[in-house]
C-alpha positions as CSV (number, residue, x, y, z in Angstrom):
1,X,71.7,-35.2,-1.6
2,X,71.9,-39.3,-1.1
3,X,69.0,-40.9,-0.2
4,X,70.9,-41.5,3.7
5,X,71.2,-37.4,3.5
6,X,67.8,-37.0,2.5
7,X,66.1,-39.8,5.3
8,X,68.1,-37.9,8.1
9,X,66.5,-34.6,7.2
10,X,63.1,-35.5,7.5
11,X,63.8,-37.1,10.1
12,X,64.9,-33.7,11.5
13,X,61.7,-32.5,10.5
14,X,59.8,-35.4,12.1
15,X,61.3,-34.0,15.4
16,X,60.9,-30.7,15.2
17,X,57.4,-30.5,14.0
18,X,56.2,-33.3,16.5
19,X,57.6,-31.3,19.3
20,X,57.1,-27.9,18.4
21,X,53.1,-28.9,17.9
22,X,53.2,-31.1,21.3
23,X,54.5,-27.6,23.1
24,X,52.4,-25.2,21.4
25,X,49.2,-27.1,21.7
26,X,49.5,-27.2,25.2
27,X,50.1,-24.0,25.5
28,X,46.8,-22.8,23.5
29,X,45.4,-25.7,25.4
30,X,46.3,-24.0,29.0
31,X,46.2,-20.6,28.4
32,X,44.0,-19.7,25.2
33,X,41.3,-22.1,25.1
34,X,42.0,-23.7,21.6
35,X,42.4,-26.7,20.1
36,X,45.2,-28.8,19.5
37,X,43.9,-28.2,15.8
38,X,43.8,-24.9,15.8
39,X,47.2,-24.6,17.4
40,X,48.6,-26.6,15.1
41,X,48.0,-24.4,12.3
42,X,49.5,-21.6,14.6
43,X,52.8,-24.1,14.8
44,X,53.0,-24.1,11.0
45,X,53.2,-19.8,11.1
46,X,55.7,-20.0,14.0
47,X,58.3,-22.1,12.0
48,X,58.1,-20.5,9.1
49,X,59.4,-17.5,7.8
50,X,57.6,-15.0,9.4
51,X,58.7,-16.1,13.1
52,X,61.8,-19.0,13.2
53,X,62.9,-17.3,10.2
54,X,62.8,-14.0,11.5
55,X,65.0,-14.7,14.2
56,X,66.8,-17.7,13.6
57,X,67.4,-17.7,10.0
58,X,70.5,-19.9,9.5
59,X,68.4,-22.9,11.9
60,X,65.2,-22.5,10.0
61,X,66.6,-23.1,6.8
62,X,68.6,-25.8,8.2
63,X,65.7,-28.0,9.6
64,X,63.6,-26.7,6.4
65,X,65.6,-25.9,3.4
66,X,63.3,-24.2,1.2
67,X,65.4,-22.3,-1.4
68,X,65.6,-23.8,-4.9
69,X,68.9,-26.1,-5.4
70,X,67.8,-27.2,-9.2
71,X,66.6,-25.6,-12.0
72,X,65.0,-27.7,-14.8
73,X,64.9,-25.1,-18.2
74,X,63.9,-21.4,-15.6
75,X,61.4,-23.6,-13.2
76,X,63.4,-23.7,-9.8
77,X,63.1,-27.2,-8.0
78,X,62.7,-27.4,-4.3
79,X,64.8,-29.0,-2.0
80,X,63.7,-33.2,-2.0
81,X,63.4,-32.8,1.7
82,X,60.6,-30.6,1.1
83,X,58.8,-32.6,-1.8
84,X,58.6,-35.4,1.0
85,X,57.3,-33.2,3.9
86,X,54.4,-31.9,1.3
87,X,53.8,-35.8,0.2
88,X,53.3,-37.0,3.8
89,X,51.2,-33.9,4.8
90,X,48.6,-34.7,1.8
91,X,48.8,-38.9,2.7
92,X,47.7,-37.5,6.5
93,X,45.0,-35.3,5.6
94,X,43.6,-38.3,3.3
95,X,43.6,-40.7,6.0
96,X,42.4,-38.1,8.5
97,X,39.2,-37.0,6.0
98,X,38.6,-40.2,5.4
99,X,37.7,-41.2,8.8
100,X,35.9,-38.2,9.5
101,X,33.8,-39.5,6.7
102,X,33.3,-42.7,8.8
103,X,31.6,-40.9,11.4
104,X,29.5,-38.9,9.2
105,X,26.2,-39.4,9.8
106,X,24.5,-39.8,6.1
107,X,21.0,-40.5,7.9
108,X,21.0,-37.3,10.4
109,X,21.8,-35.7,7.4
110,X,18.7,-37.1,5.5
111,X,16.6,-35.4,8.4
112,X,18.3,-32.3,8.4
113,X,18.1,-31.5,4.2
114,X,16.6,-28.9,5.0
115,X,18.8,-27.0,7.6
116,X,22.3,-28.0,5.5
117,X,20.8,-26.7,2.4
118,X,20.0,-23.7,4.4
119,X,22.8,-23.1,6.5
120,X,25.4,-24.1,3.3
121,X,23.5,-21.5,0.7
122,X,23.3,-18.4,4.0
123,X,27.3,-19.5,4.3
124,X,27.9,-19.3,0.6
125,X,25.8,-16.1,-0.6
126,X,26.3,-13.4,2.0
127,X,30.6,-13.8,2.0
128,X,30.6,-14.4,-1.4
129,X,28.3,-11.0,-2.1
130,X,30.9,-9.1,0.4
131,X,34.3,-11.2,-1.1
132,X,33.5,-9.6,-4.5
133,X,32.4,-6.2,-3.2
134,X,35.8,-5.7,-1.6
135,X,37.5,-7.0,-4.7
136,X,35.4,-4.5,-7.0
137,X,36.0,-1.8,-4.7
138,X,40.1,-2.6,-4.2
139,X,39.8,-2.8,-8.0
140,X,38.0,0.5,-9.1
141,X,39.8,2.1,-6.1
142,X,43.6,2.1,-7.6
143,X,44.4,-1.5,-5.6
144,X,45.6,-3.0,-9.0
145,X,48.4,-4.0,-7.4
146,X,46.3,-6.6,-5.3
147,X,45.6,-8.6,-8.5
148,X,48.0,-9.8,-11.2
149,X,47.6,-7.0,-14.0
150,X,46.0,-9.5,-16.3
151,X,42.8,-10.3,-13.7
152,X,39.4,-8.7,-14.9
153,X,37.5,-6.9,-12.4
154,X,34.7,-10.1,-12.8
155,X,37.9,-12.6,-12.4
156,X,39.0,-10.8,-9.0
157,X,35.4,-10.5,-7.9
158,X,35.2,-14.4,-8.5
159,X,38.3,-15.3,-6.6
160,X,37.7,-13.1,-3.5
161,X,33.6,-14.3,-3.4
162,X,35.1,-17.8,-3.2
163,X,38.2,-17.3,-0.8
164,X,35.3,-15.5,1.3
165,X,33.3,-18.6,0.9
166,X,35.6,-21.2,2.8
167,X,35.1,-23.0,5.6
168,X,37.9,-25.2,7.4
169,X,36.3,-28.2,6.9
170,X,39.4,-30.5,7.8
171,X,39.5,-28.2,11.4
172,X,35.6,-28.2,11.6
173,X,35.4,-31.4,11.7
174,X,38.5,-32.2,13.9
175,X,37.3,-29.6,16.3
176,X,33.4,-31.7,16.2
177,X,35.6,-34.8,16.6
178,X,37.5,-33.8,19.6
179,X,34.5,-32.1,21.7
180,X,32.8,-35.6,20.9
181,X,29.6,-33.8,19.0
182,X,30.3,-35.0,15.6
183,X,27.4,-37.9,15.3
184,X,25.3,-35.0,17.0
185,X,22.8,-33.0,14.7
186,X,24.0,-30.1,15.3
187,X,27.7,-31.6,14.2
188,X,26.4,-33.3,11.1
189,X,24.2,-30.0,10.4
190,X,27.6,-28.1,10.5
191,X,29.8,-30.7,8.7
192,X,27.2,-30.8,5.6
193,X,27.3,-27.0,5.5
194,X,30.8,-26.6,5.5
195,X,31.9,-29.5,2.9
196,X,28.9,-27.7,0.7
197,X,30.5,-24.4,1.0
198,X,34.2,-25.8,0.3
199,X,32.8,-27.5,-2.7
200,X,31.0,-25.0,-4.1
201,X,34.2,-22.6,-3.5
202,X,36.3,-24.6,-5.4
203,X,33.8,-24.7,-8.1
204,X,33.8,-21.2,-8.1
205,X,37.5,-21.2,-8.1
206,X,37.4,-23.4,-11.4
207,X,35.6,-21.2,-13.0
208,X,37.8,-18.2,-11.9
209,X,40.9,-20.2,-13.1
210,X,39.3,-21.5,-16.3
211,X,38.5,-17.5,-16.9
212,X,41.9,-16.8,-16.3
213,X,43.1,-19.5,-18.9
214,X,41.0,-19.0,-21.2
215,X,40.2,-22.5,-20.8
216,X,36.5,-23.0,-19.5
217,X,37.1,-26.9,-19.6
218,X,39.0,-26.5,-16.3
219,X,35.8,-25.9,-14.5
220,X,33.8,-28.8,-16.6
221,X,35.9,-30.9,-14.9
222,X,36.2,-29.8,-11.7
223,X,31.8,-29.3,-11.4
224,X,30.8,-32.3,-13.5
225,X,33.6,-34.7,-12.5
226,X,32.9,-33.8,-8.9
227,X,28.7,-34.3,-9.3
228,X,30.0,-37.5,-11.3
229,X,32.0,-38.8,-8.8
230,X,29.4,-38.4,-6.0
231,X,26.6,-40.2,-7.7
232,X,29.1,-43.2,-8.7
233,X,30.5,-43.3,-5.1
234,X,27.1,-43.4,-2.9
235,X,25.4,-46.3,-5.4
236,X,28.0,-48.4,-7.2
237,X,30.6,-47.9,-4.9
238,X,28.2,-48.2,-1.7
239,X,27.5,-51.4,-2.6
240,X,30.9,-52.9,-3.3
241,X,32.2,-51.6,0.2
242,X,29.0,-53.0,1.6
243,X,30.5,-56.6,0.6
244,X,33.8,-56.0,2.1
245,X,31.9,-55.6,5.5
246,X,30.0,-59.1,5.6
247,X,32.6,-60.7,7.4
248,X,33.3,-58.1,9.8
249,X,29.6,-57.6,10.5
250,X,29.1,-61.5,11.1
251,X,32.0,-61.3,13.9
252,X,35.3,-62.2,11.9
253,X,38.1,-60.0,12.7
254,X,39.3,-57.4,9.4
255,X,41.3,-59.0,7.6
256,X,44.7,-57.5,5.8
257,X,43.3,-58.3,2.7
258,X,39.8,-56.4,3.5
259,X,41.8,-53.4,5.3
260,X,44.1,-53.5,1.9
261,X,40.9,-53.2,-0.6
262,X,39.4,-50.5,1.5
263,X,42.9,-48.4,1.4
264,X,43.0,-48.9,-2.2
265,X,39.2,-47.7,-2.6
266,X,40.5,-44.4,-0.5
267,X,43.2,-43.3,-2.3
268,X,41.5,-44.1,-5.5
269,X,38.6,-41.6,-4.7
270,X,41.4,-38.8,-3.5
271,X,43.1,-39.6,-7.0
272,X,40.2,-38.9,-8.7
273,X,38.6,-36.0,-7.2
274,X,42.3,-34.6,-7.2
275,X,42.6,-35.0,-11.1
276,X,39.1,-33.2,-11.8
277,X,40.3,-30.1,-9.8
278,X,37.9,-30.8,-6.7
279,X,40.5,-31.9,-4.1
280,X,41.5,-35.1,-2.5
281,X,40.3,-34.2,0.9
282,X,36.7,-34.2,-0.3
283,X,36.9,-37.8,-2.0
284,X,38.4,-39.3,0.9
285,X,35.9,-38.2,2.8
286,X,32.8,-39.2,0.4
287,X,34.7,-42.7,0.3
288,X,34.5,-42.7,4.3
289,X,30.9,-41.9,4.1
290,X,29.8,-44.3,1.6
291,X,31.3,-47.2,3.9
292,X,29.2,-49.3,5.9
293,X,27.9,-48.4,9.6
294,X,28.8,-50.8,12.4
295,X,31.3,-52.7,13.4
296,X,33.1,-52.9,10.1
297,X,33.7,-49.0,10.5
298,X,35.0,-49.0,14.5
299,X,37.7,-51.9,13.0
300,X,39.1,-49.1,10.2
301,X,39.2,-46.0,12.9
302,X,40.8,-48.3,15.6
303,X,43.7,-49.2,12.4
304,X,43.9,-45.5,11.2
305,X,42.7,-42.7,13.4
306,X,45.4,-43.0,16.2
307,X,48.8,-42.7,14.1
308,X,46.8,-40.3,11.8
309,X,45.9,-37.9,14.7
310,X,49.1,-37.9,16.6
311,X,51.3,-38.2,14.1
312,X,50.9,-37.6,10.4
313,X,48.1,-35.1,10.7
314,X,50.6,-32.2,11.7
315,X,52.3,-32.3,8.8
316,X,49.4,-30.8,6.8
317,X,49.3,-27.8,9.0
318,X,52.9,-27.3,9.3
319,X,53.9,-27.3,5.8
320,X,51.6,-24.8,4.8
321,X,52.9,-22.5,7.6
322,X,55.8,-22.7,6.2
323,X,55.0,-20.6,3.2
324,X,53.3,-17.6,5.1
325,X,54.6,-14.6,5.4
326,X,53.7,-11.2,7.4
327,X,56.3,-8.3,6.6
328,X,54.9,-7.1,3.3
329,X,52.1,-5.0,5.3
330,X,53.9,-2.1,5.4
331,X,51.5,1.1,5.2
332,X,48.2,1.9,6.8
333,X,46.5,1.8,4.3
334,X,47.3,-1.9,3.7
335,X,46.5,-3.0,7.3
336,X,43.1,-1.1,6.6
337,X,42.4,-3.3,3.9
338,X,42.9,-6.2,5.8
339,X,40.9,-4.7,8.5
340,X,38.3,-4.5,6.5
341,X,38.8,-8.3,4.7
342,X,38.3,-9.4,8.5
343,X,35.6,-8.2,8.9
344,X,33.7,-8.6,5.8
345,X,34.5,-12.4,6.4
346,X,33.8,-12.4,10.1
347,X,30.0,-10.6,9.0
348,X,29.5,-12.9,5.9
349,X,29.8,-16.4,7.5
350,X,29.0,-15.9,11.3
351,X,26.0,-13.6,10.7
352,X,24.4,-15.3,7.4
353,X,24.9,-18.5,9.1
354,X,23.6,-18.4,12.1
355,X,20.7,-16.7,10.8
356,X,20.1,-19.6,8.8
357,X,20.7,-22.1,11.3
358,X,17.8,-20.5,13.6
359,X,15.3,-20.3,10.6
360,X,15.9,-24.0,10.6
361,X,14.8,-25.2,13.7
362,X,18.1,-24.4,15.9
363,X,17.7,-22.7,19.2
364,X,19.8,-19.2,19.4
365,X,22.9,-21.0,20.8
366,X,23.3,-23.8,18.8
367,X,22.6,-21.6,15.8
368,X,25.6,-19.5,17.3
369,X,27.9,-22.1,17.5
370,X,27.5,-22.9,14.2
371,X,28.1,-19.6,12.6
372,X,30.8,-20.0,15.1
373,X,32.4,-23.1,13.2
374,X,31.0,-21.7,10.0
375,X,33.2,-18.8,10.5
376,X,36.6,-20.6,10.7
377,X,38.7,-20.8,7.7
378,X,41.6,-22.2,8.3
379,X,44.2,-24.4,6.2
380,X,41.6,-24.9,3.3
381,X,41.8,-21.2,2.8
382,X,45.5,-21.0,2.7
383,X,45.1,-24.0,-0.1
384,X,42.9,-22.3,-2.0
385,X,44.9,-18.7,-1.4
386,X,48.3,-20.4,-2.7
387,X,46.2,-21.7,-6.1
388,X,45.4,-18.2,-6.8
389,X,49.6,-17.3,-6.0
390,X,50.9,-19.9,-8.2
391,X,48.5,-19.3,-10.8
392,X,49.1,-15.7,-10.4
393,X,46.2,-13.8,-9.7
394,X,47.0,-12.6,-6.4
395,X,49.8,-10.7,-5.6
396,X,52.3,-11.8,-2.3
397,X,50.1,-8.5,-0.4
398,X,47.1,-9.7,-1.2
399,X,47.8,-13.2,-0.2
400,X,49.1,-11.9,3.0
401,X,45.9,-10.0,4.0
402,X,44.3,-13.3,3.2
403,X,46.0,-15.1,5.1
404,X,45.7,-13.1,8.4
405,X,42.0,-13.4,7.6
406,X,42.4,-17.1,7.9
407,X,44.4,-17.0,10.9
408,X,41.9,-14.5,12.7
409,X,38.7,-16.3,12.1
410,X,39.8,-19.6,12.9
411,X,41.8,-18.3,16.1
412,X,38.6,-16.8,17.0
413,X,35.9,-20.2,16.9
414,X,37.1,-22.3,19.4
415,X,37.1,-19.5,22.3
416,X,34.0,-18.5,20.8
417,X,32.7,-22.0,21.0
418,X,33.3,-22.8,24.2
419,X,32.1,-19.8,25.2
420,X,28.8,-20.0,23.6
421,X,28.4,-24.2,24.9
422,X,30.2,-24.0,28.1
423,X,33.2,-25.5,29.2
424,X,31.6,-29.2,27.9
425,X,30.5,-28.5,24.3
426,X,29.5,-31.8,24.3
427,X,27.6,-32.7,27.3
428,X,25.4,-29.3,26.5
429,X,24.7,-30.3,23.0
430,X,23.8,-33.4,24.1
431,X,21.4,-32.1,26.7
432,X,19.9,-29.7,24.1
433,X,19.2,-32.5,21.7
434,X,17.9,-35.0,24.3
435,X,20.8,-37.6,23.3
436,X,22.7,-40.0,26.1
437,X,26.1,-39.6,27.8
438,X,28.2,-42.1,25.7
439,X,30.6,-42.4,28.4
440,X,27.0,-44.0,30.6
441,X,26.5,-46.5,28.1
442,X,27.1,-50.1,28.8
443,X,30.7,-51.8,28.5
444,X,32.3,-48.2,28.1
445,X,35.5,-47.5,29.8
């Protein structure tokens, strides 16, 4: 394929994924209640496989051409088109993380230690409890099948407590974004808890793979690095980004040298927490909330949060569609089991959550909407669920009936949501919490 073969393709793709998430978002929009988020993780199933494929076949693989055309020694290569859908998709989700971590509000979060730690620990313990119960159980019951024959009961145990344990925290936070809650308490309260939980279920994933390998260093990494990382990005870090602000702050406009030096500080932090094992998405994000509050901050979202939104962010959602698949459910028994993964996950997070959230000082509702959020899974599960595939220690079944448990519980916050805050999330937390209509304050359009 020439590089002219290759730039026409994607632009194909371009087309087809920007429409097929403009048309499908509305729909969920108009007739469903959800997100354009939300729907845009639905787009990703319905050109894959398991729906475009299924009845177009000869289109699908046309617009996406996933089957191997290289081998190098018995590894097959993917088609280029492919390796440059996946690249964009991770550049989008950086940038989009990364200003989510702009408008994360590090000193609500200083008054509400108490209710993340809470919330976080109630979101991590309860799934993670039930996760390797199920596994134990599929396990001991005959299920081997589930499992690569070289897992250990512990190993499986592990992997389901973590894949139990996840929270979308790229679609938390978009959802908090686009109801206009996420400087709220509440939002802040939620987006602490659920970057705690991911972290702390990739940790546990480490460890599962470092089991697995026989390589425990794996996990050193991924835990240490990460804690590493952290403490070297909110002191050392803080205070270099603080001095590319000065100017901004005393009314100069940002500079392309300044915007340049703040990029290269992003994608530096995804690097890293990447290489340990962590995951970019959480780097970009501490980078984002390390960076100065005021006007320096509105100048980088007004640069990077439009194009991001509309335009690259889809591509995340879409090309991990594309790798789902739903026919290999094919007895009772199986559909049982994922039955019963639903609900084990729908129990762990919504219940242990909001739980927590009340004992912290939330009323009933605002607890339930954040077991509500708590509860969705989304992308970062699938991430996490096509680790333990390509490191095989799930089977292609197993991964299914996770990945319908994703689907489900993320389908199911934003109706949920609504339905628990109204029809204006965000007018109704702000009433509950005593804060201002933004949209009253002075000079707003």
């Amino acid at each position: 394929m020439t590089d002219v073969d290759l730039m026409l393709q994607f632009l194909v793709q371009i087309i087809v994924i920007l429409s097929a998430c403009k048309v499908v978002g509305w729909l969920g929009s108009k007739f469903l209640g959800q997100t354009q988020v939300v729907m845009e993780m639905v787009t990703g199933v319905i050109l894959g496989p398991s729906c475009f494929g299924a009845f177009f076949p000869q289109a699908q693989a046309w617009v996406f051409p996933s089957a191997a055309v290289a081998k190098i020694g018995s590894v097959p290569v993917k088609h280029p088109s492919m390796t440059v859908l996946y690249v964009v998709a991770q550049i989008g989700l950086v940038l989009y993380m990364f200003t989510v971590g702009l408008e994360f509000n590090v000193a609500l979060i200083s008054k509400r230690v108490k209710g993340v730690i809470s919330v976080s620990m109630a979101g991590i313990i309860l799934p993670f409890i039930l996760g390797a119960i199920l596994a134990i159980g599929l396990v001991n019951g005959g299920y081997h099948g589930l499992f690569a024959p070289s897992v250990t009961v512990s190993e499986a145990a592990l992997y389901m407590g973590a894949a139990m344990c996840i929270t979308a925290f790229p679609m938390l936070a978009r959802i908090l974004v686009e109801r206009g809650i996420a400087q709220t308490t509440m939002g802040t309260l939620a987006l602490g808890a659920g970057a705690a939980d991911d972290v702390t279920a990739w940790a546990l994933l480490a460890v599962v793979l470092a089991s697995y390998k026989h390589d425990m260093k794996f996990a050193l990494y991924a835990i240490v690095g990460g804690t590493i990382f952290a403490i070297v990005n909110f002191t050392i870090g803080k205070r270099l980004m603080q001095t590319l602000s000065k100017g901004v702050e005393d009314g100069q406009p940002l500079s392309q040298g300044t915007f340049l030096t703040t990029m290269l500080f992003l994608f530096c932090g995804a690097y890293i927490t990447d290489a340990i094992g962590v995951y970019a998405v959480f780097g970009a994000f501490m980078v984002g909330a390390a960076m100065p509050r005021g006007k320096f901050i509105k100048e980088l979202r007004s640069r990077i949060e439009p194009l991001t939104v509309s335009c690259f962010l889809p591509f995340f959602f879409v090309y991990s569609g594309l790798n789902t698949k739903f026919g290999l459910l094919n007895t009772p028994t199986l559909w049982g089991i994922c039955l019963l993964a639903c609900a084990a996950a729908m129990f762990g997070k919504f219940g242990g959550c909001t739980l927590a959230a009340r004992i912290a000082g939330e009323s009933w509702r605002s607890a339930a909407a954040i077991g509500t959020l708590m509860n969705a899974r989304g992308l970062m599960e699938l991430i996490i669920l096509n680790i333990g595939r390509q490191q095989h220690v799930i089977s292609d079944t197993l991964f299914t009936i996770l990945v319908i448990m994703a689907i489900v519980t993320t389908l199911m916050a934003s109706p949920l949501f609504k339905a628990i805050l109204g029809s204006d999330p965000g007018k109704t937390v702000r009433d509950l919490e005593g804060l201002p209509d933004p949209s009253m304050a002075v000079g707003a359009v």
